[in-house]
N, C-alpha and C positions, 0 to 999 in steps of 0.2 A: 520450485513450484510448491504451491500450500498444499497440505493433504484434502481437501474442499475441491479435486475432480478438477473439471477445466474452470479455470482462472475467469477466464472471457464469458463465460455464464453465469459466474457467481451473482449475486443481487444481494447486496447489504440494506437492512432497513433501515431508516434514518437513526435510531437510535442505537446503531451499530457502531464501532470503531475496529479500525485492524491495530494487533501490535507486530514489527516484525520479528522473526526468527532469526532473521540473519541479517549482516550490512547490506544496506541493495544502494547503487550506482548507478547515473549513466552519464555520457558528454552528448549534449543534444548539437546535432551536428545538422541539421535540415535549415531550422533557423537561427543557428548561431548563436544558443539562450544560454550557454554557459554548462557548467560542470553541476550535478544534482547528486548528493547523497545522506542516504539517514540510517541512523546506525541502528546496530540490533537491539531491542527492547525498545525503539522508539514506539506511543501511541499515535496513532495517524488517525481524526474524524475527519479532516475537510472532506469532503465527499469526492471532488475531483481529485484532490490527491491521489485519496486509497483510491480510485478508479486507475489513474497513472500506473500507481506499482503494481496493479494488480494484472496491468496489460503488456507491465513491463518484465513480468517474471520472477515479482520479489516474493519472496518467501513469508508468510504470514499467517497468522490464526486471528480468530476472529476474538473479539471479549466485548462486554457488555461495559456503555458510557456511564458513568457514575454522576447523579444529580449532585450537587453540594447545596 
């Protein structure tokens, strides 16, 4: 769990991104979509992603998305 309190509350603004803290996993076994994992220091912005790990118990802090 990220130190950001309950996970399932959190609200990212769009120009948000998580990076994790640790490898977070799962085997989605309900519909059969295969094996999911992303290693620690990955940046995660798809929105539904970081929504995913976030409800999946991955560990994370939040950083700000970088214009180029």
């Amino acid at each position: 769990m990220s130190e950001h309190g309950e996970a399932s509350e959190t609200v990212l603004p769009q120009s948000r991104a998580i990076r994790l803290t640790a490898p977070h996993g799962f085997i989605e076994s309900v519909h059969n979509k295969g094996v999911f994992h992303w290693p620690a220091g990955e940046v995660v912005t798809n929105p539904a992603t970081v929504a995913l790990l976030i409800e999946r118990g991955a560990s994370w802090e939040i950083m700000e998305c970088q214009d180029h």
